[in-house]
C-alpha positions as CSV (number, residue, x, y, z in Angstrom):
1,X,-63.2,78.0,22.2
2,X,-60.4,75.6,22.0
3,X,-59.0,74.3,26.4
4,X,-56.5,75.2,27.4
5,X,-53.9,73.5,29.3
6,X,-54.6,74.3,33.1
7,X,-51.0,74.9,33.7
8,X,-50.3,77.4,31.1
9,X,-51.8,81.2,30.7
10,X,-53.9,81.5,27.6
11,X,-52.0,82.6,24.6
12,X,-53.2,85.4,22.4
13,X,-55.0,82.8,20.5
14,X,-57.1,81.0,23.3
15,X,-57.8,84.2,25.6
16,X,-61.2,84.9,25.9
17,X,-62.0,88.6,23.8
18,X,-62.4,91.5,25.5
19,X,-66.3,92.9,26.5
20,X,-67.4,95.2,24.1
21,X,-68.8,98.4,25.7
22,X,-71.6,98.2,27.6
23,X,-71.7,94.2,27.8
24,X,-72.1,92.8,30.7
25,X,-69.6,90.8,32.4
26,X,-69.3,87.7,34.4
27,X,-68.6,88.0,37.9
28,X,-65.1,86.5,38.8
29,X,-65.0,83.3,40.7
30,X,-63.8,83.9,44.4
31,X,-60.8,82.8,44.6
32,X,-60.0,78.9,46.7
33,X,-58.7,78.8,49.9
34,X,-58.8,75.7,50.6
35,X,-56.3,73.3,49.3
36,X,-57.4,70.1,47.8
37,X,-57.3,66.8,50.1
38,X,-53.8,64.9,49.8
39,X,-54.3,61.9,47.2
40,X,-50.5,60.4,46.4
41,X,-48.2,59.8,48.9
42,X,-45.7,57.5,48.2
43,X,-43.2,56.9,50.9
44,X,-44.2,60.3,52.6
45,X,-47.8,60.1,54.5
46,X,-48.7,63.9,54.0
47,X,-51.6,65.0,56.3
48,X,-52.6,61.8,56.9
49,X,-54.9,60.9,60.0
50,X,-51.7,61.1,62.1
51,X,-51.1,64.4,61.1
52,X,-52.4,67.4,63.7
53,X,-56.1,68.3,62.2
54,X,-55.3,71.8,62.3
55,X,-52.1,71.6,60.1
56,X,-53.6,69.4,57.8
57,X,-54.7,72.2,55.2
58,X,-51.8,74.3,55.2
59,X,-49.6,70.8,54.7
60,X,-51.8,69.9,51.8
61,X,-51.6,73.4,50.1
62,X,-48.2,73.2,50.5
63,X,-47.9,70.0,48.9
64,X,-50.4,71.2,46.2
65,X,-47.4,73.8,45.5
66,X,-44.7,71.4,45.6
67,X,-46.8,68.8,43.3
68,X,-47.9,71.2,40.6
69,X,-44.1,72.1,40.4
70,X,-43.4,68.1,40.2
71,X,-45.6,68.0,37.6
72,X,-44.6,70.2,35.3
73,X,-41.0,69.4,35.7
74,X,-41.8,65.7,35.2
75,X,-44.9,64.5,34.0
76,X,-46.8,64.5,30.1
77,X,-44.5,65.2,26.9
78,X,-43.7,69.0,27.0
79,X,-39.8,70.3,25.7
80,X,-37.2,71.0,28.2
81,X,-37.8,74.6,27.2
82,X,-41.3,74.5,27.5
83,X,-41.2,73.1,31.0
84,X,-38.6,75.8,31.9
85,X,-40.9,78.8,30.6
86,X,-44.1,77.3,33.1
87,X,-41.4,77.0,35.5
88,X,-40.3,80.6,35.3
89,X,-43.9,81.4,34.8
90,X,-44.8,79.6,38.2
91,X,-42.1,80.9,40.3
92,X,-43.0,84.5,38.9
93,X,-46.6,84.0,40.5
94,X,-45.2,83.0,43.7
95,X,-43.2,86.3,44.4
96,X,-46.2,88.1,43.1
97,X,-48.7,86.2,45.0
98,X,-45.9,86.4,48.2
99,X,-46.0,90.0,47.7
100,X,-49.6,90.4,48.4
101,X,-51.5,90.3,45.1
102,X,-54.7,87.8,43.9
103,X,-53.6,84.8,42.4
104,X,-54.3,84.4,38.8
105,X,-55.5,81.4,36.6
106,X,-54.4,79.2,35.5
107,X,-52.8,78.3,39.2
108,X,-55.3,79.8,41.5
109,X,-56.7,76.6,43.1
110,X,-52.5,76.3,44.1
111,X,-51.6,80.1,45.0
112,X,-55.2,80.7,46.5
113,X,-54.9,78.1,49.5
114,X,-51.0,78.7,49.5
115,X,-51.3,82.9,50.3
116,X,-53.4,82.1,52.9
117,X,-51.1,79.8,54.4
118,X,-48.5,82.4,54.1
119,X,-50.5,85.6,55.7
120,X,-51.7,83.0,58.7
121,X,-48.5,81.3,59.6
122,X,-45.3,83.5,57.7
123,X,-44.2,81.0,55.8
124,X,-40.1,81.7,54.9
125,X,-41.0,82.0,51.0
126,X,-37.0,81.4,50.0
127,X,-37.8,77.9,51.4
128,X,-40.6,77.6,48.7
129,X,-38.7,79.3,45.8
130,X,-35.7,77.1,46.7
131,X,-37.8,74.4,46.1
132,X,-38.8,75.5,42.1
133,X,-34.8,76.1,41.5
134,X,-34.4,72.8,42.2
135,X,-37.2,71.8,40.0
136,X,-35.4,74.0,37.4
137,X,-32.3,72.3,38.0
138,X,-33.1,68.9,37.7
139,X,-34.7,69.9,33.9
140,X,-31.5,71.3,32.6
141,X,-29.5,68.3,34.2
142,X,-31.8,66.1,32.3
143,X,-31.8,68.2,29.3
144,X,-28.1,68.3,28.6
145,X,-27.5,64.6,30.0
146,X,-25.6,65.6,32.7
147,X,-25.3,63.7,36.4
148,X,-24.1,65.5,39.5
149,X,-20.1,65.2,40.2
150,X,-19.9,64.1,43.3
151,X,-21.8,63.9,46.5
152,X,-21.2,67.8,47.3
153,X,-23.1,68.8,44.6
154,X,-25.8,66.1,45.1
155,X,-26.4,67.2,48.6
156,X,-26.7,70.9,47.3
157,X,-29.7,69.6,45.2
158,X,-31.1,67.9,48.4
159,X,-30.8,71.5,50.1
160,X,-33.6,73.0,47.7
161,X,-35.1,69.2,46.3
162,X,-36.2,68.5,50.3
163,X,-34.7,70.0,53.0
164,X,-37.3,73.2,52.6
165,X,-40.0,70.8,53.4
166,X,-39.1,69.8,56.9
167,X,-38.4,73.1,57.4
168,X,-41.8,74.6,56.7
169,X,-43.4,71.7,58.8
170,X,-41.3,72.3,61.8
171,X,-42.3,76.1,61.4
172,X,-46.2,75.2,60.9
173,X,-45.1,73.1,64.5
174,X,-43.5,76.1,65.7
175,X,-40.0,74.2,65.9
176,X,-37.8,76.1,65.7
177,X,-33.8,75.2,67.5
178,X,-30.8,74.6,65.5
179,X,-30.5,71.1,66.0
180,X,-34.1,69.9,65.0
181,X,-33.2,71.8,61.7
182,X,-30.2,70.4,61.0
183,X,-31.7,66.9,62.0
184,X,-34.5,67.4,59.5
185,X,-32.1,68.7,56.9
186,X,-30.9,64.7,57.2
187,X,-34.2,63.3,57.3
188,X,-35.0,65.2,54.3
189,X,-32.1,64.8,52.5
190,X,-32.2,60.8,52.9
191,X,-35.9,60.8,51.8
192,X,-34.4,62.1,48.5
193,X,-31.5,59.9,48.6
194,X,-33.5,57.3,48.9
195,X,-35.8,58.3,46.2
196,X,-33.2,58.2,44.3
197,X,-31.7,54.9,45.1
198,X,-35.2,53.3,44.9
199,X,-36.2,54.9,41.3
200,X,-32.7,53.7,39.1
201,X,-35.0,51.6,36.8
202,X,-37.2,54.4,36.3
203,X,-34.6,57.8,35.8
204,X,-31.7,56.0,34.1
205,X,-34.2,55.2,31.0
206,X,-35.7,58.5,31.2
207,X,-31.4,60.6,31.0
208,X,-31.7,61.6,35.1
209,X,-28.2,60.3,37.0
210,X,-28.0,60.9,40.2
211,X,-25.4,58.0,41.4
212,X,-22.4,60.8,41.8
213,X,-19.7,60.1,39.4
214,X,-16.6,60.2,41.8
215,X,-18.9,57.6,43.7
216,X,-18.9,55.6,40.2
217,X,-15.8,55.9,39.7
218,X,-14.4,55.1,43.0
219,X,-16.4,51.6,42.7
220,X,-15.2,51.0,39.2
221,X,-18.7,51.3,37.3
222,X,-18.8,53.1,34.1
223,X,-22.2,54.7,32.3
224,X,-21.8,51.8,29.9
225,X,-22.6,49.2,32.7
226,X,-25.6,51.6,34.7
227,X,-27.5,52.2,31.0
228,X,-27.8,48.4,30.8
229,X,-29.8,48.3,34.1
230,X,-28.3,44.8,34.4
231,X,-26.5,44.3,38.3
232,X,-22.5,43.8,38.1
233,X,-20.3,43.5,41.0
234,X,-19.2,46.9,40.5
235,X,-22.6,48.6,40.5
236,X,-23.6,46.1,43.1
237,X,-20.8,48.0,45.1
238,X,-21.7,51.4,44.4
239,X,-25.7,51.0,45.0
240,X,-24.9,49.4,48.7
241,X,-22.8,51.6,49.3
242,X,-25.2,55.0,48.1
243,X,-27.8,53.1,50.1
244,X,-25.2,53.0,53.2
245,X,-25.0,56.7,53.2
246,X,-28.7,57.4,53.0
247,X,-29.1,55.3,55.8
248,X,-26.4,57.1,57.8
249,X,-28.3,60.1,57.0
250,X,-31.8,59.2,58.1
251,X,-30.4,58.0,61.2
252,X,-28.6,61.1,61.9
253,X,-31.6,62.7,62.0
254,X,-34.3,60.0,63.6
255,X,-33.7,61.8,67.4
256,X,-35.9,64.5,65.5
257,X,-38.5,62.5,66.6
258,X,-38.9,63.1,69.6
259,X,-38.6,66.7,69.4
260,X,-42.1,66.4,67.8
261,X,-45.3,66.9,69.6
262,X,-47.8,65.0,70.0
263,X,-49.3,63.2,66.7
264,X,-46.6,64.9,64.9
265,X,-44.0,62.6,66.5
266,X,-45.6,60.0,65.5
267,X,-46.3,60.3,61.9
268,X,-42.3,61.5,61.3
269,X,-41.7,57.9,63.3
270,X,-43.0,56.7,60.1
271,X,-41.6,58.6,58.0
272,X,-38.7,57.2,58.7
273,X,-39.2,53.5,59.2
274,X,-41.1,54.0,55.7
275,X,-37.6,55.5,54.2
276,X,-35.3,52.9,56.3
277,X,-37.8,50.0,55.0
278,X,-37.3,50.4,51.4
279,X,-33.2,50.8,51.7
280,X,-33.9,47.0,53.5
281,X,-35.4,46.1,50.0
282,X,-32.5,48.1,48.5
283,X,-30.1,46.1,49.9
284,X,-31.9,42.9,49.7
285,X,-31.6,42.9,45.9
286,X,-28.3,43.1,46.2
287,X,-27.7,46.0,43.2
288,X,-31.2,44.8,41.3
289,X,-32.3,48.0,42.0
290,X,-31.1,48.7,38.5
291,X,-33.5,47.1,37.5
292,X,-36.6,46.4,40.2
293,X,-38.3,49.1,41.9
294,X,-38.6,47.8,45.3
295,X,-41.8,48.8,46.7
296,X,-43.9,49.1,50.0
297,X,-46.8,46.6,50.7
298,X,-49.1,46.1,53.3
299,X,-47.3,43.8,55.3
300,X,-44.2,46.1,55.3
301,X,-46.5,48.4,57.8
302,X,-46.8,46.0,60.5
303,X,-42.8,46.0,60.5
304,X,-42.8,50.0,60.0
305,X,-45.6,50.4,63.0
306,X,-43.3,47.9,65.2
307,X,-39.8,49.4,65.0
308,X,-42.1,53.2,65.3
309,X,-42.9,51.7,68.4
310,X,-39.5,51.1,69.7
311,X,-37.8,54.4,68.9
C-alpha cells in the first residue's frame, strides 16, 4: 500500500479496503494523550524547565496544535489550495473533536492530547480556532501577493497569529483580570512583530509582507527597494522605526510579569528579554535586517538572565 502523508486523510485510492464478512479485524490503537515533548523553540522557551511541571503537558499539546497548523501553512511544497483544504480539514476536526467526539487519523497524536486538555482545564476553543484563521489568512495573503495596509490591520492578524496564546497560558495559570490580558495581548503581539522584523530575509523572498504599506509609504520605501533586500536610508527608516513600535509594545506589557506565579514569572521574564534582545540586533544592523537574520547565541543568555534579574 502506497504512505500516506500524515497530515492528510487517505483518499479513495490509499484507504485501506473494507473487511470482508467474517474477517477479523485489528483492534484500533488507543488513542494518545500525551502530547509529544517540546523540541523547537526559537525565541519562545515552551515548557521548558522553568515552566510549572504540571503545565508542562497541556503547554506542549497546545503547541503540538499550534505547530501542526504552522506546518501545514508553511513548510514542504504543497499549492496554496492544497494547504487551504488541510486547513479547512484541520479546523473541521477541532470543532468535532471540541464537541466531544474521538479524534481521527491522521491528527490523533495532536487532537488526542489536545481534548484532554480541553475536558481538564476548559480551554476557550475560539482562542484555538482563532489561531487556524490566522493560519488561513496568512496563505491567501501570500497567495495573491498581498501585504497588510496598515498597522490596523497588521495588529488584527496579531489578535488571532498570538495573542490566543497568552491567553490560554494565563488560563492554564488561572489568570484571569483585565489587565494581565490586555498586557499579554502586547507581549504577544510584539513576539509576532518581532518575528516579523527579525525574518525580512526570509518572507520577502518567499511573497509574505508584513512591513504595513502606509508605514512604507510614510518613510518613502517602495516594494522596488524591499525585494532587493539591500538596506537604503529609506528602509533603514522604516525597519527602526517597526522595531520601535514592537518595542513599545513588549514593554507595555513586561509588568505582566509579575502578575505571574512562581516559575511562571520567571520564564515570561525571559520571554521578554529574549524578544527585546533580538530588536537590540535589529537595530544594531541598522536596516541589514533585509538581509541578515539576526540571531540568539549563547552568550546573548547571560545578558537575557541579567536584565530578567532586574525587572
Amino acid at each position: 500500500m502506497p504512505a500516506v502523508n500524515p497530515r492528510q486523510p487517505p483518499s479513495p485510492s490509499t484507504a485501506p479496503p473494507a473487511s470482508e464478512p467474517g474477517a477479523a479485524t485489528a483492534p484500533q490503537s488507543p488513542v494518545p494523550v500525551q502530547a509529544a515533548p517540546v523540541t523547537h523553540y526559537e525565541n519562545f522557551p515552551v515548557a521548558s524547565l522553568l515552566c510549572p511541571p504540571h503545565l508542562r503537558q497541556p503547554i506542549a499539546a497546545i503547541y503540538a496544535f499550534a505547530r501542526t497548523a504552522d506546518d501545514i501553512a508553511d513548510e514542504g511544497d504543497a499549492t496554496p489550495a492544497q494547504r487551504l483544504s488541510e486547513l479547512a480539514a484541520y479546523r473541521a476536526e477541532l470543532a468535532r473533536v471540541a464537541a466531544g467526539q474521538t479524534p481521527a487519523a491522521p491528527w490523533a497524536t495532536v487532537f488526542g492530547p489536545l481534548q484532554a486538555v480541553l475536558n481538564k482545564h476548559a480551554l476557550p476553543v475560539p482562542l484555538l480556532d482563532d489561531l487556524l484563521s490566522a493560519f488561513i489568512q496568512d496563505v491567501q495573503k501570500t497567495r495573491d501577493a498581498q501585504g497588510y495596509a496598515d498597522r490596523t490591520e497588521l495588529l488584527d492578524y496579531c489578535r488571532r497569529s498570538a495573542n490566543p496564546v497568552g491567553r490560554l497560558l494565563l488560563h492554564l495559570y488561572g489568570v484571569t483580570g483585565a489587565q494581565a490580558l490586555e498586557e499579554s495581548d502586547a507581549i504577544c503581539t510584539a513576539l509576532q512583530l518581532i518575528n516579523f522584523w527579525q525574518d525580512l530575509s526570509v518572507d520577502i523572498p518567499r511573497g509574505r509582507h508584513y512591513l504595513p504599506h502606509a508605514d512604507c509609504a510614510r518613510h518613502g520605501a517602495n516594494p522596488a527597494q524591499l525585494h532587493t533586500l539591500q538596506s537604503t536610508p529609506e528602509t533603514t527608516r522604516l525597519i527602526t522605526d517597526c522595531a520601535r513600535w514592537a518595542r513599545d509594545s513588549m514593554e507595555h506589557g513586561a509588568p505582566l510579569v509579575h502578575r505571574l506565579p512562581g516559575r511562571a514569572g520567571w520564564e515570561l521574564r525571559l520571554v521578554v528579554q529574549g524578544g527585546l534582545r533580538i530588536l537590540d540586533k535589529v537595530d544594531a544592523l541598522q536596516g541589514g535586517s533585509l538581509h541578515t537574520r539576526p540571531r540568539l547565541h549563547a552568550w546573548d543568555w547571560g545578558v537575557m538572565l541579567a536584565r530578567a534579574l532586574v525587572m
